[in-house]
N, C-alpha and C positions, 0 to 999 in steps of 0.2 A: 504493500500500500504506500500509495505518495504521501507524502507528510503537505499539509495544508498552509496557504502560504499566510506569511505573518501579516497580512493587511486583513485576509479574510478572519484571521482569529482576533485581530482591533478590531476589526468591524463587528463582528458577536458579540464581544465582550460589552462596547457597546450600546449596541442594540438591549441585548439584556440589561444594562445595567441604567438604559432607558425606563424599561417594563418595569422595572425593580420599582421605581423613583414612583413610576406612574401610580403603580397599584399600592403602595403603604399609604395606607389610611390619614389622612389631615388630622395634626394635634393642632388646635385652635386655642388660643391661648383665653382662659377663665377670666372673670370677672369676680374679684374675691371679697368680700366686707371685714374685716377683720377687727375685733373690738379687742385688746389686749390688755393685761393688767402690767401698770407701770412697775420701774424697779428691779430687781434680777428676771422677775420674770418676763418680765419686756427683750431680755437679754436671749433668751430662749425663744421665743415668738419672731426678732426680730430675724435671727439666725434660718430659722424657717422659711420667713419671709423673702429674704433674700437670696435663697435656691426658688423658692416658685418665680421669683421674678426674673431669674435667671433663664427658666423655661418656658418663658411667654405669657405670664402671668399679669394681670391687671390685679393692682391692692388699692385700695382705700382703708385707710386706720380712722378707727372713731378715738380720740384723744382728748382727754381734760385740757383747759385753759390753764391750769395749774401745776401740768405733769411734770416729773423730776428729766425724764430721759426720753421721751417718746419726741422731735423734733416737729414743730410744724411743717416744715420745706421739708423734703425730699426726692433723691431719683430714686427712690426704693417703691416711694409709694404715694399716693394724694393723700392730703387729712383732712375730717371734718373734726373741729373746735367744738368740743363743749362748755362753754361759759360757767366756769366753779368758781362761787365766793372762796372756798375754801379748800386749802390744798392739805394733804396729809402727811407733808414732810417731816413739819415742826412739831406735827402730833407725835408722829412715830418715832422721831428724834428723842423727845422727852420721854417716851416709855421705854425705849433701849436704855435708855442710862438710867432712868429709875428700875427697868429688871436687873441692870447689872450690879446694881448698888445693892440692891434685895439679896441676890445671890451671894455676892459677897458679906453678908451678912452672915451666910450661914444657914442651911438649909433644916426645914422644921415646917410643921403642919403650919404655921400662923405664915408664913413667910409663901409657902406655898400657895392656901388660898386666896393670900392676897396679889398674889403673879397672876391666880386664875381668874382672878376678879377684874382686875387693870384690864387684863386682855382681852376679854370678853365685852369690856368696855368698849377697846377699842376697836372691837371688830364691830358691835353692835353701830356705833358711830359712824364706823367707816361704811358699813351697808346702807346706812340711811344715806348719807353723803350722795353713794351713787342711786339709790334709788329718788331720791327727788330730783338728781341730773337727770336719768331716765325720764322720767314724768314730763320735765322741760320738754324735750324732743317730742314727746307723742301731742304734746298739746301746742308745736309748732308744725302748723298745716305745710308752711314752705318745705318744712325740714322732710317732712313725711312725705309729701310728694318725691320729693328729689331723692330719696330714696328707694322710695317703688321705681321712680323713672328710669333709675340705675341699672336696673336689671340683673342683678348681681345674681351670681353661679350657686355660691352659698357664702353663709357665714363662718370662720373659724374666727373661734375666743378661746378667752382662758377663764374656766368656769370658776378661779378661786374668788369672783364677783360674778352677781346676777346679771346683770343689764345686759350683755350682749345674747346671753340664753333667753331672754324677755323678747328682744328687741328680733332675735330669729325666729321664734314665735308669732310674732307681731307681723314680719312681715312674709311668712309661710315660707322660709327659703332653709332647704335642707342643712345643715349644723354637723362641722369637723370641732372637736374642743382637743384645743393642744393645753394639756392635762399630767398635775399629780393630786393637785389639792382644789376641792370644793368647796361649799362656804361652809361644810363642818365636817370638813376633814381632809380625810384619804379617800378618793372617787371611787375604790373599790367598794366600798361599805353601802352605795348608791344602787350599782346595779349585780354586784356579783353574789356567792352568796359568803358571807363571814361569820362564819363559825367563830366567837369571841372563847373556844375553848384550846386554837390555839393560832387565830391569827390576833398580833399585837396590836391593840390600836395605838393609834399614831399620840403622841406626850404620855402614855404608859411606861415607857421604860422599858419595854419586855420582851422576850425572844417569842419565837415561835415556840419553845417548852417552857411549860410552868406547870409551876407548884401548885395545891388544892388555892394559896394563899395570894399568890399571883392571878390564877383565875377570878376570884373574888376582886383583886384589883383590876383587871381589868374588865370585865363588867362593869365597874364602877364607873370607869373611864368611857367608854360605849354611852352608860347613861350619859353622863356629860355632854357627848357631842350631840347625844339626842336632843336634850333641855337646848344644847346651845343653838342647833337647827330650829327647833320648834319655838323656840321663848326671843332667841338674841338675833336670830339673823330671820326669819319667814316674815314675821311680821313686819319687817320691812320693804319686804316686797310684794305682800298679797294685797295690800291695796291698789297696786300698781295691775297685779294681775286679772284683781275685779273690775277695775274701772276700762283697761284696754285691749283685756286678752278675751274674747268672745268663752264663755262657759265657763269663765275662771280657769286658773293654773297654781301649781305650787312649782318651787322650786326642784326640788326631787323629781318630781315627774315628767319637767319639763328636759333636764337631764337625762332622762332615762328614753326620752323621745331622740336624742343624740343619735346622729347615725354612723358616725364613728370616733372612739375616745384614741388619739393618740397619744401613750398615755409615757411621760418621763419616766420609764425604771425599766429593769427587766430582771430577769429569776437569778443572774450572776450576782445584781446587788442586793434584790429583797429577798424574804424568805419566800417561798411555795405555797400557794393558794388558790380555791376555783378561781376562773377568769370568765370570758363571757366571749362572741366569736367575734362582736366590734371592736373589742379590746387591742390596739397593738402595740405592741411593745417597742419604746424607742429610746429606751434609756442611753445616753452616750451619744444620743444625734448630732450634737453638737461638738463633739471632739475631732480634730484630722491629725494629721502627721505634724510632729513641730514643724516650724521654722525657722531659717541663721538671728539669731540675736542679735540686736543694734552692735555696732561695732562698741560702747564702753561698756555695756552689758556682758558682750561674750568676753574681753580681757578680764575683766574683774571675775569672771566666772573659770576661766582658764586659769586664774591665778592660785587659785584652790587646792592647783595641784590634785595630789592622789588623795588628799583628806575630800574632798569634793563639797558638794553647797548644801545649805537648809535654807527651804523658803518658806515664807509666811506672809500670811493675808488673813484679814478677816472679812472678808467679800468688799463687795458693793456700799452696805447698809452702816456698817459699823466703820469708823474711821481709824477708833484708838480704845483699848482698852483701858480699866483705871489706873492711873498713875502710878499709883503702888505697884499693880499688877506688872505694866510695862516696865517698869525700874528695876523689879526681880527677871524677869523675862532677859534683858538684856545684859544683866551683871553677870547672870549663867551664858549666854551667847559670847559675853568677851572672853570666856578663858576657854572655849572650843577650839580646837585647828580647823574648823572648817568656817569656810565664809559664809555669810550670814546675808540674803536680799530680804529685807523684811518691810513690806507695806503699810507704813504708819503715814497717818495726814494730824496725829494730836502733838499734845508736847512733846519736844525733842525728851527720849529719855535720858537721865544724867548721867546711868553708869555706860552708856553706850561704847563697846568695844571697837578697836581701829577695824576690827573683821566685819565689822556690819555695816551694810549700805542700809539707808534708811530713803526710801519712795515713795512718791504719792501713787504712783500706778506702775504695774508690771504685768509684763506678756506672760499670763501664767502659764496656757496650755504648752506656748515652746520654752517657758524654764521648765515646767514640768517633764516635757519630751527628753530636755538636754544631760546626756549622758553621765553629766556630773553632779544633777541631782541625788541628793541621799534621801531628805526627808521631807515631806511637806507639814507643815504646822500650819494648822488651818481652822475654822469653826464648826463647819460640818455642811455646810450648805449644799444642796443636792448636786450644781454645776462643778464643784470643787471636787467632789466625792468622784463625781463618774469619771473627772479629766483626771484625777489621780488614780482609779480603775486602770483607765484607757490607755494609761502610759507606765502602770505599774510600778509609780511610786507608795514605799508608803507613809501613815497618816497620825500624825501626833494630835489629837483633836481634843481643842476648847468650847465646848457646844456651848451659845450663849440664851437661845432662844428656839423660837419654834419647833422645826423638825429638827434639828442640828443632832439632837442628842441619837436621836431614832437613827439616822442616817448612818451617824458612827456608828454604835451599837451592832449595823450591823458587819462595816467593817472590823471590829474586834470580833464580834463572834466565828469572823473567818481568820483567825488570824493574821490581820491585813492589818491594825491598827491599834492604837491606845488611846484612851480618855482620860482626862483631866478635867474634873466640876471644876468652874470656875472660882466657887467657894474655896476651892484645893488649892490654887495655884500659888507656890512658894518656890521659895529656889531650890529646897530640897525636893519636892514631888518634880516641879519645872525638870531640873538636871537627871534625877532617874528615870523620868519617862524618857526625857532625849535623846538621852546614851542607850535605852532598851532599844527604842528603836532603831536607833544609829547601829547597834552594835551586836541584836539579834538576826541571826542572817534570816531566820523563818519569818520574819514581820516581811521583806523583801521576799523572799521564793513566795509565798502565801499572796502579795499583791501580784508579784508577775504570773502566779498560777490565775488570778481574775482574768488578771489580763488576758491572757491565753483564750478563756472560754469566751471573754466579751465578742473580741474579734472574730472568732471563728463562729462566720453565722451567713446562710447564704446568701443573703442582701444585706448592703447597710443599710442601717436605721435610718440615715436621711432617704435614701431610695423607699425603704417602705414608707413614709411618710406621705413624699409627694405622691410617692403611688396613688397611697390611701384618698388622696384628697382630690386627685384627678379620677379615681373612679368612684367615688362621690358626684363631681361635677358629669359623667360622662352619664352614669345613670339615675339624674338625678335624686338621689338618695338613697339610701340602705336598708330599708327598711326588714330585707328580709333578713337581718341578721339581727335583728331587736328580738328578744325573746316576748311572748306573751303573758308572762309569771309578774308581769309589774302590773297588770290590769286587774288580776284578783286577789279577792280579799285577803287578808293575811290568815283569814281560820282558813281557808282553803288551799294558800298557798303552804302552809304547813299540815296541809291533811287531816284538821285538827275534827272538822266534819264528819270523813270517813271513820276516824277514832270514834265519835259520839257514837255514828252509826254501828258500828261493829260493834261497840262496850253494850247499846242498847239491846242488838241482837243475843249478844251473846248472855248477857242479864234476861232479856226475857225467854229463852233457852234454858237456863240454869232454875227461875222460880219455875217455868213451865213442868219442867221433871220434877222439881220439889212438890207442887200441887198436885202433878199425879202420881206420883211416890206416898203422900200423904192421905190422895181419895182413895188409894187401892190397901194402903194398911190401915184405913179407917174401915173400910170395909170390908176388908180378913177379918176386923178385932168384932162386927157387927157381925159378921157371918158366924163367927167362934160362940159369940155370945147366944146367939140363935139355936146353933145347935144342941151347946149345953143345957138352957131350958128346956 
């Protein structure tokens, strides 16, 4: 056979690769509404944000007049302004340093409740806050037109606030929630099911194993988030649902109509639990491969030598811990051989060692990445936790607030990390925790062993992600992955019915035999009797 000459095999390839072009299916880029919660969590949403707009994605961000981080301008996205008297900065400001103050005080039932109280406060506030911004918009005719007029694909929010679960309601357009926390709590407890005998709820403290005594605690904690849904945060927004939402809505349910939760975590970080099939897991979305460090950055990190670097941040939220606290923190950092990048924006501390940089901001994920990292000292924040998963450093943690503690907790239970209450922190506990994990090789093999599993997964989490939200937009909604179990009654959904009915059958089975057990020996003893005479 003659071999085929190379113009006619360009010409095929070609041709084919015409056909090819022809027949793949048009991706039209979506029309997205995105109502986001500012703060780290804005940090996560924004990250998202900018792969969908990457792939041909139309954004509109609904944003506070008052927001810390969300920008009006942008080439990521349009925004509309919501007009707030009152922003939440300097609220939350004043309750971080009054929890830290608390805490340092030393831990005790009175000290406790009163942490539970503050907080509750301020969630209760801060729900009002946005539910009468909500209210605004629906009773601005302009505002509500130009938003039907929009036409948008769907909504993605972040359910740890109502309004944008209201507002996709409001305007019937199928709902992605980029998702860990709800307005009372952990979103698994919403739709999946939680067995409180041995999944933790979220400020319990507690593993997936416990004690008769731990169960009891946490129960207790379960009620709490109940009271705080039903009592601190609903009533905030049901009058919003009565007056705008046609047949009324609660918040729970209007969640559970969500047609897919993309949810921050996955079973490397949390413990094992049902799930539900909308549920996807994305924990670490946000992490990539480092990158070269500023040129003063990488010297001072090279200079380290073979002792190599400890970094530290207390996220976004917090700037500086208390003075005392920093002054012991840093008196243990100067007599270390290893160099020190440590993210402080408070007072300079005074024992500060020549080994320590002191920053208002640092590349965490690429110092995290960089080879010369030993340890990260950190608060517990869930963006910290997965980047120090993701790169398999590990975790010296100061939990200050919220989730912090839970997050760590469950890197110590893998061996990946240590905790320090903040109440603890001395240069004696400070220096022995530092050097265990400095100087334990299994705190290191234990995070690179996460690391291992996080990776090895056959999509990444940003891939499943956009996926998820493009076949959302593609078949307008999900419907059939909602189970039906949220629509009945709770004596039903625990079978509690069937139980009545079976105890009753089987109760009146049980006297049935006794009555004729009792006419048939009533009447041997009448038969007996008869004879006798």
């Amino acid at each position: 056979m003659g071999t085929m000459p190379l113009q006619c095999v360009c010409g095929i390839f070609v041709f084919l690769s015409v056909c090819m072009i022809s027949f793949t299916p048009p991706c039209d880029g979506g029309n997205i509404l995105v109502f986001p919660l500012d703060g780290s969590h804005w940090i996560n949403m924004k990250i998202l944000m900018e792969e969908l707009h990457a792939r041909g994605h139309s954004l509109t961000v609904m944003r506070a007049s008052t927001s810390w981080y969300i920008a009006e301008k942008s080439p990521l996205y349009t925004s509309i302004t919501m007009e707030m008297d009152e922003g939440l900065e300097d609220f939350f400001d004043v309750f971080l340093k009054e929890n830290m103050r608390a805490q340092r005080e030393g831990a005790s039932a009175l000290t406790f409740f009163k942490l539970t109280k503050d907080f509750l406060s301020m969630l209760s506030w801060a729900h009002s806050v946005w539910a009468d911004a909500l209210a605004e918009i629906f009773d601005n005719e302009d505002m509500v037109k130009s938003l039907r007029d929009a036409q948008y694909d769907l909504v993605l929010t972040d359910p740890a606030i109502a309004p944008g679960v209201i507002l996709a309601k409001y305007l019937k357009l199928p709902m992605v929630l980029n998702v860990r926390w709800i307005t009372s709590g952990d979103g698994h407890f919403a739709i999946a099911p939680s067995p409180v005998s041995y999944i933790p709820v979220p400020g319990s403290g507690l593993t997936d194993k416990m004690s008769f005594l731990q169960r009891v605690k946490n129960m207790l904690f379960y009620g709490l988030i109940v009271f705080q849904q039903k009592f601190m945060v609903g009533p905030s927004y049901d009058a919003i649902c009565d007056k705008y939402i046609e047949g009324g809505c609660d918040i729970i349910s209007l969640l559970q109509d969500a047609d897919i939760w993309l949810f921050r975590s996955d079973f490397v970080f949390d413990f094992p639990r049902p799930t539900m099939p909308n549920v996807i897991y994305i924990g670490g979305f946000q992490c990539t491969p480092a990158q070269p460090l500023p040129a003063d950055l990488e010297k001072f990190v090279q200079s380290a030598g073979e002792h190599g670097v400890i970094i530290m941040t207390l996220g976004t939220l917090v700037n500086a811990l208390p003075k005392e606290v920093s002054d012991e923190i840093a008196s243990i950092f100067s007599k270390m051989p290893q160099k020190v990048i440590w993210r402080h924006k408070g007072e300079r501390p005074s024992t500060l060692g020549n080994n320590t940089m002191i920053v208002d901001w640092m590349p965490q994920k690429d110092l995290l990445g960089h080879p010369q990292t030993k340890v990260f000292v950190a608060h517990g924040g869930t963006n910290g936790v997965q980047e120090a998963i993701y790169h398999g450093v590990p975790v010296l943690g100061i939990p200050l607030f919220f989730d912090q503690y839970d997050n760590l907790l469950r890197l110590q239970e893998r061996g990946a990390g240590k905790i320090i209450q903040l109440a603890d922190v001395n240069r004696h506990t400070f220096e022995e925790g530092i050097h265990e994990v400095l100087h334990q090789d299994s705190y290191r093999q234990n995070m690179q062993r996460l690391s291992h599993l996080h990776r090895d997964q056959p999509m990444a989490p940003m891939d499943q992600a956009v996926f998820w939200v493009e076949y959302v937009m593609r078949h307008k909604g999900a419907p059939h992955l909602r189970t039906k179990a949220y629509q009945m009654p709770w004596y039903s959904y625990y079978c509690l019915d069937i139980l009545l009915l079976l105890l009753t059958a089987v109760t009146v089975l049980l006297l049935s035999t006794l009555a004729i057990f009792r006419f048939l020996c009533c009447r041997g003893r009448r038969t007996t009797k008869t004879k006798q005479h």
